[in-house]
C-alpha positions in Angstrom: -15.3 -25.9 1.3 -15.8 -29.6 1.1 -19.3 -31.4 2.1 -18.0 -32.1 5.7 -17.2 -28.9 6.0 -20.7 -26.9 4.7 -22.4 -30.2 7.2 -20.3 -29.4 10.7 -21.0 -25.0 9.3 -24.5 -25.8 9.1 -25.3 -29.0 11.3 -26.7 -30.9 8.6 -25.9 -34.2 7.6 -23.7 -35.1 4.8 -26.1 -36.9 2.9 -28.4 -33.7 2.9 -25.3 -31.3 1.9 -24.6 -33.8 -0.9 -27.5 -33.5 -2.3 -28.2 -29.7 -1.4 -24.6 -29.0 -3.7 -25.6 -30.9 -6.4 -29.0 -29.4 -7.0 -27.0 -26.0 -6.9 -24.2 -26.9 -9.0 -27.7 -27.3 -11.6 -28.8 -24.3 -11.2 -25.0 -23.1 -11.8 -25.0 -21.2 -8.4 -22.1 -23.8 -6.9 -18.8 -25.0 -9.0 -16.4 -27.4 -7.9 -12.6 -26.2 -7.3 -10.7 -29.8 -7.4 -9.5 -31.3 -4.7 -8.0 -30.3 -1.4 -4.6 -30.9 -0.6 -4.2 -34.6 0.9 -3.7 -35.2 4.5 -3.3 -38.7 4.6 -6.4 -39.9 3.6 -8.6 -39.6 0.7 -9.1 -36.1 -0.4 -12.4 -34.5 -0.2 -13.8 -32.6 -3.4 -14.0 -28.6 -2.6 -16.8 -26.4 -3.8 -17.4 -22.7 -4.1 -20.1 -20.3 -5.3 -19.7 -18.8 -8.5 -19.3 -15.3 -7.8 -20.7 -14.2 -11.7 -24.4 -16.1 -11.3 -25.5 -13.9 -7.8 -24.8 -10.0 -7.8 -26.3 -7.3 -5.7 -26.6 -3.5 -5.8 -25.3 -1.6 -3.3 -25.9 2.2 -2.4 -24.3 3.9 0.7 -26.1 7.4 1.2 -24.8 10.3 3.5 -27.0 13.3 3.4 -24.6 15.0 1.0 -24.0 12.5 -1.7 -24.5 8.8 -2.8 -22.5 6.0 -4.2 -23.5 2.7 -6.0 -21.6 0.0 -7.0 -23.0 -3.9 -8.0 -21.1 -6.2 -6.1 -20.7 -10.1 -6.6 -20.8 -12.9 -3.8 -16.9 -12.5 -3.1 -17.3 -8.9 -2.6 -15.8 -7.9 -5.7 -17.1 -5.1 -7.3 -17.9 -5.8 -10.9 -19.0 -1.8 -11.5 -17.3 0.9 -11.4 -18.4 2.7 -7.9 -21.0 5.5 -9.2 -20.4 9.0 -6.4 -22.9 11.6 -7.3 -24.4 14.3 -5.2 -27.5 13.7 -3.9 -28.7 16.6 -0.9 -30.9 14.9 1.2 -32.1 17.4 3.6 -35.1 20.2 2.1 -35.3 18.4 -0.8 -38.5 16.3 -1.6 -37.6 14.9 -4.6 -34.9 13.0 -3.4 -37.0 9.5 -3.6 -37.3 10.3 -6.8 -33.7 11.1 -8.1 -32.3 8.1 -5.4 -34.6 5.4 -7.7 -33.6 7.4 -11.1 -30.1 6.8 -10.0 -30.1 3.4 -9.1 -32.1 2.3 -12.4 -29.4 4.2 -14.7 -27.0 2.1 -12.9 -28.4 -0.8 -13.3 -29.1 -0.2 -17.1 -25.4 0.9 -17.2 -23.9 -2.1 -15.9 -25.0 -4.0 -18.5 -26.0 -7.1 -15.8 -29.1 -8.8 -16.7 -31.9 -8.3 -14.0 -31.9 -12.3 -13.7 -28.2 -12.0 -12.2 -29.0 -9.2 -9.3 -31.3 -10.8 -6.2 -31.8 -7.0 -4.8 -30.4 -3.6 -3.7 -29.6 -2.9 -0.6 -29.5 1.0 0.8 -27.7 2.7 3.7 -28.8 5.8 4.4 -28.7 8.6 7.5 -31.7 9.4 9.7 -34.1 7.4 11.9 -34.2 3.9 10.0 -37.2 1.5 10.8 -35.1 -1.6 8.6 -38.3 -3.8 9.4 -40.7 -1.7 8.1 -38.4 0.0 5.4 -39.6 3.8 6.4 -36.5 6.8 6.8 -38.3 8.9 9.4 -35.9 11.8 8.5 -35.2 11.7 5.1 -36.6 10.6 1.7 -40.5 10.8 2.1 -42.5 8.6 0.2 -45.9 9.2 1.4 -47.8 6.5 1.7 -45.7 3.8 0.3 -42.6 2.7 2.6 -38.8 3.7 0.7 -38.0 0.1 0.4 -41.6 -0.4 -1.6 -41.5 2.3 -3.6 -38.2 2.1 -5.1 -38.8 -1.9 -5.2 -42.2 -1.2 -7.5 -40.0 1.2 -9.8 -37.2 -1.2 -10.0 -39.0 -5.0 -10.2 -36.1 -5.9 -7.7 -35.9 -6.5 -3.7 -35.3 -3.5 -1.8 -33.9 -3.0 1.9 -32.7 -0.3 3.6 -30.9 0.6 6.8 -29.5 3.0 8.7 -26.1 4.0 7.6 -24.0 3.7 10.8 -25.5 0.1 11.3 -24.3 -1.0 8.2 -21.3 -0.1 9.0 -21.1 -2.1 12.1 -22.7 -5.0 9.8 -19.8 -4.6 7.8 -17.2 -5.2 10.6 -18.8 -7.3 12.5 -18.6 -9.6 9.3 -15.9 -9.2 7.7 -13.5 -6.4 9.7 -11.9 -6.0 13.0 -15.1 -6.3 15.0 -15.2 -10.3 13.7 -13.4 -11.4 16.9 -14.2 -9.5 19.4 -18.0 -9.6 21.4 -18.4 -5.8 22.0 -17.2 -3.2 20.1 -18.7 0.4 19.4 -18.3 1.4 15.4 -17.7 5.3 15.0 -19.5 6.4 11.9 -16.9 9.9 11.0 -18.7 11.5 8.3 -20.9 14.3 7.8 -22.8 13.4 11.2 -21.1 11.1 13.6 -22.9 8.0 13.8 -22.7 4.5 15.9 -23.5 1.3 15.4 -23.5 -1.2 18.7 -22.3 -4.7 18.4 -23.0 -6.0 21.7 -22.8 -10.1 22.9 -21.4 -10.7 18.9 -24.9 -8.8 17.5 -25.9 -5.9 16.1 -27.5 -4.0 18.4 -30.5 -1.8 17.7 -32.5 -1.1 21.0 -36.3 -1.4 21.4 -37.3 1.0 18.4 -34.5 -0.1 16.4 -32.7 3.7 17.0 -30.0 3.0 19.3 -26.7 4.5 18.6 -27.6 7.8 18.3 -24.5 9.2 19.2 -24.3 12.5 17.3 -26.8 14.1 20.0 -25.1 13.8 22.7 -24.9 17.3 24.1 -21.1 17.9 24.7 -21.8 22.3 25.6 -24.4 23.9 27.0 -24.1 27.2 24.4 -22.8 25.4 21.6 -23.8 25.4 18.6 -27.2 24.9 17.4 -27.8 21.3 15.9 -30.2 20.2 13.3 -32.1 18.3 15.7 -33.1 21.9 17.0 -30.6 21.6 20.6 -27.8 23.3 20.8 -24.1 21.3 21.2 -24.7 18.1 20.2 -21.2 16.7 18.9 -22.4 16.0 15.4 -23.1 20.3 15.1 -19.8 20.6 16.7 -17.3 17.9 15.4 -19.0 16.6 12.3 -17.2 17.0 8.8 -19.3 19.4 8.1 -19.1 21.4 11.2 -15.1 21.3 10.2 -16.2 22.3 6.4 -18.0 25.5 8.1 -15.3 26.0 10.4 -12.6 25.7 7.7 -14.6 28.6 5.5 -14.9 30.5 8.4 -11.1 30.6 8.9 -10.3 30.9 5.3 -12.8 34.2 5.4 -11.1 35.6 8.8 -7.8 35.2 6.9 -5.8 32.2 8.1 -2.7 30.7 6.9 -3.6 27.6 5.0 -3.6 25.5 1.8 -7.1 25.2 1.5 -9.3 27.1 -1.2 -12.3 28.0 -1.2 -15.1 30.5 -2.9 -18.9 30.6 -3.9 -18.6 27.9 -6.1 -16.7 25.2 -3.8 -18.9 22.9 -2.1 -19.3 21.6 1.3 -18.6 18.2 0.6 -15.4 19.4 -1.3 -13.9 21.6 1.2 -14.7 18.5 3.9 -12.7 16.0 1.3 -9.9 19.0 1.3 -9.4 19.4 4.5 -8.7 15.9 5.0 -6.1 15.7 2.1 -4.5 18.5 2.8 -4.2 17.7 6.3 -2.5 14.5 5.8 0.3 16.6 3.9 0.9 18.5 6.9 -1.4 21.5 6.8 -1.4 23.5 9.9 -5.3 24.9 10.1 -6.4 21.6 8.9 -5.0 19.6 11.8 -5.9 21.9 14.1 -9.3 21.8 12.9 -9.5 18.1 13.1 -7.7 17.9 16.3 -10.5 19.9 17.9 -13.0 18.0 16.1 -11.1 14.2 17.7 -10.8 16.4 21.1 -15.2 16.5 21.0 -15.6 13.0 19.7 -13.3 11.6 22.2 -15.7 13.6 25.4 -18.1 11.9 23.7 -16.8 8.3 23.1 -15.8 8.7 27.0 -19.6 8.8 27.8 -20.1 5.9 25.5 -17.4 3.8 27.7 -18.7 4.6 31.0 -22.4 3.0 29.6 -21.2 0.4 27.7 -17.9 -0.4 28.9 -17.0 -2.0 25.4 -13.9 -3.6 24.3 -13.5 -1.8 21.4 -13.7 1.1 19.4 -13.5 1.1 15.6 -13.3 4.3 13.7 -14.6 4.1 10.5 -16.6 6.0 7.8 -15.7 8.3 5.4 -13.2 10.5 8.3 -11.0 7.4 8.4 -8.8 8.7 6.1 -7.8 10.9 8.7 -7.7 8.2 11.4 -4.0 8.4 12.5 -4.4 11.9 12.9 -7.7 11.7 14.9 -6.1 9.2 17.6 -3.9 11.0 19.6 -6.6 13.9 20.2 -9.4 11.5 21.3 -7.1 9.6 23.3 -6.1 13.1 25.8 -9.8 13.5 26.0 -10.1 10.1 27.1 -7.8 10.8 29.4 -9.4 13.8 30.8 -13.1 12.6 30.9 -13.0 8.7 31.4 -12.6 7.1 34.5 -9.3 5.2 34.1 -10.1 1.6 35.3 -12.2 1.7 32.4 -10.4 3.8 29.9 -7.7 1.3 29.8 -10.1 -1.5 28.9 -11.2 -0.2 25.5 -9.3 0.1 22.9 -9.4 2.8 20.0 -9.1 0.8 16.7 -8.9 2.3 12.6 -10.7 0.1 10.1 -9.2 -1.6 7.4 -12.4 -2.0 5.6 -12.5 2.3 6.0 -14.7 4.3 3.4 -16.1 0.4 1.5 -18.0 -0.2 4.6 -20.8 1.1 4.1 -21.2 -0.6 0.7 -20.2 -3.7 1.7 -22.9 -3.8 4.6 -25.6 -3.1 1.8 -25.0 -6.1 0.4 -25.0 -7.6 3.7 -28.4 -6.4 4.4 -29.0 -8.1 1.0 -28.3 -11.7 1.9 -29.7 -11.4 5.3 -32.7 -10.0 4.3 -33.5 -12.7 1.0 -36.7 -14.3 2.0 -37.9 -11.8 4.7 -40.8 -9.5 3.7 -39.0 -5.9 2.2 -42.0 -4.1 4.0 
């Protein structure tokens, strides 16, 4: 961008901007990039941030596993992206192995602590972002998450709840950029949802809103870990297809998929997504079921929020073209449909990434705020 440019983004003056650019070219945080292409009159100088100086650490967290990456201000990532499993639930030393991780990454990269301004951490559960506390997961006793991993690590910590990441991640930079209210569909081992609403982020008076995985879809379904029973995360979740898919396999049916003692949850999840995309019978009937729930329970969503779109994203959206046509006969079925034909039912491009790329979101919008 040139100085007029930054001035009208910002409503600054030009003198200001000038001056604002230079001491940051100094500092090396700013380079020029020549000149812009002439349009009659005298071309303007253009400038750009050099990606290398600022880098960030970003962790996305599902209650199965956790990936980390360092990313740089153009949202490249200059790591490799680190996926190790990391149970989250009945285990109390996962503060503990989540800031071990993070600091061998770090060490790894081979990035000098100078060049990273923070980490920023999506996880599951009930999120307080403000305070920096997981209410579900990850107890740190006294100390909030955010401090505790930010005493271990010399390094500004900020955390937030997975799904709303998410939704921070298209609302900058993915489909949900244009359009003022869209619903983000977290498909991964829960089923999250994070609200833009009016062009924001929308997180309700406690900062929990969006907690779409409890919505009871059966009365005698099965029993969630919430402790009700048929919520749509314990009966169309990944994981409820992973249990469902060993379930099958056990009873004897037709499929691709394997599976014994030593195959993992997480694995047979990933499976059944591959395997379904090449045509697998069991699979797509699995996740057809599972798109049949989720789309009785994005017709609630509608009727409340009446949004113009809904983005499927997460780790499920591998699986996206297979989960439309499902959720779009429940739609049918459930929705009223004046307003059914007012939303639509969008895949992300930004997919599985989003989650890291709204860490380091959280990370430039949070610099300068208190971590705690």
């Amino acid at each position: 961008m040139s100085c007029a440019d930054v001035s009208l983004q910002i409503d600054k003056s030009i003198p200001l901007v000038t001056k604002a650019i230079g001491n940051l070219i100094e500092k090396g945080f700013v380079i020029e990039k020549g000149y812009a292409a002439s349009t009659g009159g005298r071309r303007p100088l253009m400038y750009a941030l050099n990606a290398s100086q600022i880098n960030i650490v970003a962790v996305a967290m599902d209650q199965l596993s956790t990936r980390i990456v360092t990313i740089d201000m153009l949202n490249n990532y200059v790591t490799p992206v680190e996926i190790v499993d990391l149970k989250l639930k009945n285990n109390p030393n996962s503060l503990r192995e989540l800031t071990a991780l993070i600091a061998n990454h770090i060490q790894n990269s081979g990035i000098k602590k100078d060049k990273l301004i923070g980490v920023g951490i999506g996880m599951p559960g009930f999120v307080n972002a403000k305070e920096g506390i997981n209410y579900t997961y990850l107890e740190s006793g006294k100390k909030s998450v955010s401090q505790h991993i930010t005493d271990e690590l010399n390094l500004p910590v900020f955390i937030d709840n997975d799904s709303s990441l998410i939704a921070l991640s298209e609302l900058k930079f993915g489909l949900a950029k244009t359009i003022n209210d869209a619903m983000i569909i977290n498909l991964s081992w829960g089923i999250g949802l994070g609200m833009i609403v009016n062009g924001q982020l929308f997180r309700g008076h406690s900062g929990f809103a969006g907690e779409l995985s409890h919505i009871p879809i059966s009365e005698e379904g099965l029993l969630c870990s919430c402790g009700k029973q048929g919520c749509l995360e314990a009966e169309a979740s990944l994981l409820a297809v992973a249990d469902k898919a060993i379930e099958g396999i056990n009873s004897g049916r037709k499929t691709g998929l394997k599976y014994d003692s030593s195959t993992s949850k997480l694995d047979i999840g990933d499976a059944v997504m591959d395997i379904a995309n090449k045509g697998d019978q069991f699979a797509i009937e699995l996740l057809s079921d599972a798109a049949y729930k989720i789309g009785r329970g994005l017709s609630i969503l509608i009727h409340i929020i009446n949004p113009k779109a809904i983005v499927l994203s997460g780790r499920g959206v591998k699986v996206g073209k297979l989960l439309l046509a499902p959720i779009q006969q429940a739609l049918n079925k459930y929705c009223i449909p004046r307003l059914a034909a007012e939303t639509e039912i969008y895949i992300s491009e930004i997919g599985f990434d989003a989650e890291l790329i709204g860490s380091a979101i959280l990370v430039m919008e949070s610099l300068g705020k208190d971590a705690n």
